[in-house]
N, C-alpha and C positions, 0 to 999 in steps of 0.2 A: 930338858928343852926350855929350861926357865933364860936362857941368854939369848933369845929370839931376834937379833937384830935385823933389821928389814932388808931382804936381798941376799944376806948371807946364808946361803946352801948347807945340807946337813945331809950327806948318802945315808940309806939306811942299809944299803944292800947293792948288791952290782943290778945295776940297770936301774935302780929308784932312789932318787932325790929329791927331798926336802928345803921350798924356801918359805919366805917371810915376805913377800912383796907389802905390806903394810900390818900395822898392827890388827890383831883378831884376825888375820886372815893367811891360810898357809896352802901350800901348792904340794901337791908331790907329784912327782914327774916320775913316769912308767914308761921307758923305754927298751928293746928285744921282748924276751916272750917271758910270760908270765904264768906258773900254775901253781900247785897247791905248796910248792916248797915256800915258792913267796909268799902267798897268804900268810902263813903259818911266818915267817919272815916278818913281815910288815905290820900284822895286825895287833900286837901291841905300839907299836908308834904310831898308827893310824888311831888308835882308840883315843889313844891321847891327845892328838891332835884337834878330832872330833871333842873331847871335852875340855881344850882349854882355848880354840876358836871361835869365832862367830861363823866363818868362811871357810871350809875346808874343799880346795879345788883338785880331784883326780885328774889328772891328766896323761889319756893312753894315745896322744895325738902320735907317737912315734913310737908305741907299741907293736913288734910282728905280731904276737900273738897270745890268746889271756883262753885260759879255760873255767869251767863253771866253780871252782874252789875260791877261784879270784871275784867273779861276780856275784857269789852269796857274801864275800866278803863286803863287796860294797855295798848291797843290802842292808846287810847289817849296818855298817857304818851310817849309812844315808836310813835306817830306823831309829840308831840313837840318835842323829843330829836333831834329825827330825822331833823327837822328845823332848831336848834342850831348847827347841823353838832356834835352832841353828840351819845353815845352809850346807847342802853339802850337792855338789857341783860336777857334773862329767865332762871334762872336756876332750871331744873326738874330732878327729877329722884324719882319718889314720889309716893304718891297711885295711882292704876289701874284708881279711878274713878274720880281724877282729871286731868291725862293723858289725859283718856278720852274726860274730858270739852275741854280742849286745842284743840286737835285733830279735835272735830266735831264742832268747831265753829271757824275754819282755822285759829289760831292766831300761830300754828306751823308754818306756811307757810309764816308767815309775819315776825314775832319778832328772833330775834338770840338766837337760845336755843340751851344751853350746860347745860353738866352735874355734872360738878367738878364746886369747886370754885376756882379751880387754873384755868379751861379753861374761868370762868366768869370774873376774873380779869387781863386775858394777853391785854395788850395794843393791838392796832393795829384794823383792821377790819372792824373798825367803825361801823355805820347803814349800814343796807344794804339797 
């Protein structure tokens, strides 16, 4: 992932893509449904993202549907960022019943979730 050019896309998988909207700062886009095959999928290039980002933006804005394998993933992820003094970012505004997963298994309460990608990529704020 060392040829990072800004904007240009990188799939890791059917239904999640990877961009570069600015340096230190990367997107992955989480679209249909998502559970533990993806975790298991994605979580080496999500790790690496987290360690060689400042900014690493989830985005399940046009996800149908994500189960608990995927949301301990982001956990995780959003623990190591966190350790690096890195951000790591949820962006929703998505179906009722991935809302839902978020919601009742507290990772609203933990991870920093906005709903534009203009609010996911403003500088500043850091982890919380």
């Amino acid at each position: 992932m060392d040829d990072q050019s800004h904007d240009r896309g990188h799939d890791l998988g059917e239904d999640v893509r990877v961009e570069w909207p600015r340096a230190g700062a990367a997107v992955v886009t989480f679209s249909g449904e998502h559970d533990a095959f993806t975790a298991r999928t994605v979580e080496p290039a999500l790790s690496s993202l987290v360690d060689e980002n400042e900014l690493v933006v989830v985005d399940f804005s046009k996800a149908e549907f994500v189960d608990s394998s995927m949301i301990q993933l982001l956990l995780k992820s959003y623990k190591t960022a966190r350790e690096r003094g890195s951000t790591f970012r949820l962006q929703l505004g998505t179906a009722p019943i991935v809302e839902k997963a978020f919601q009742l298994s507290g990772v609203l309460e933990v991870l920093d979730r906005v709903s534009t990608r203009e609010e996911a990529l403003r500088k500043g704020d850091g982890p919380r």
